[in-house]
N, C-alpha and C positions, 0 to 999 in steps of 0.2 A: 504652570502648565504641566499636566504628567507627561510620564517619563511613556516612547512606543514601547513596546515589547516587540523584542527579536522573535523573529523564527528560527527556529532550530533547519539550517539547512539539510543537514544530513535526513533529515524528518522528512523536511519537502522533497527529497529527490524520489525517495522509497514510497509514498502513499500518494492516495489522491482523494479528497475528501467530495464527494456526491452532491449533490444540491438538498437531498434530505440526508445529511449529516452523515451517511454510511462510509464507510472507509474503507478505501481498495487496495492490495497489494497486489504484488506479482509472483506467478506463480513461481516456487524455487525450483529449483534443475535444469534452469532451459537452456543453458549456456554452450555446454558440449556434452559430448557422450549419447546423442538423442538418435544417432542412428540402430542401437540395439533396442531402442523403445518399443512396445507396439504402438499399433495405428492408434489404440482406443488412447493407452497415455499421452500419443505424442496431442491429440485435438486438447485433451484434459486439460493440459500443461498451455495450449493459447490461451485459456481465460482465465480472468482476472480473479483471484479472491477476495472475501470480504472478512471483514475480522471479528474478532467478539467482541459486543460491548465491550467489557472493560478493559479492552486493551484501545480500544477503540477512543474511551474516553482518554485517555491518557495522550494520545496520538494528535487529539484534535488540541489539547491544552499547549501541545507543542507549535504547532500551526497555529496563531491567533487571530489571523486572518483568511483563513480559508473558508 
């Protein structure tokens, strides 16, 4: 019987894979420091990113079941 393959959890916390394959991250800097932001960065900084293919691929190899 083969062997599962793990998910790499650190992987899983950080991304979130799309239903057509796309790969989401979060945007970095939101944690503190956001009341010197403007308005326009602080909206910028709610949405989600998407990665580049090949990092992308890489990402999804790690998730085997996402």
């Amino acid at each position: 019987m083969p062997k599962k393959i793990k998910t790499r959890q650190a992987v899983a916390k950080r991304f979130k894979v799309t239903k057509n394959k796309k790969v989401l991250k979060r945007t970095c800097g939101q944690e503190h420091y956001n009341a010197r932001e403007t308005g326009s960065t602080k909206r910028n900084k709610r949405r989600d990113g998407s990665l580049a293919e090949a990092d992308a691929r890489n990402i999804r190899k790690m998730m085997p079941y996402s």
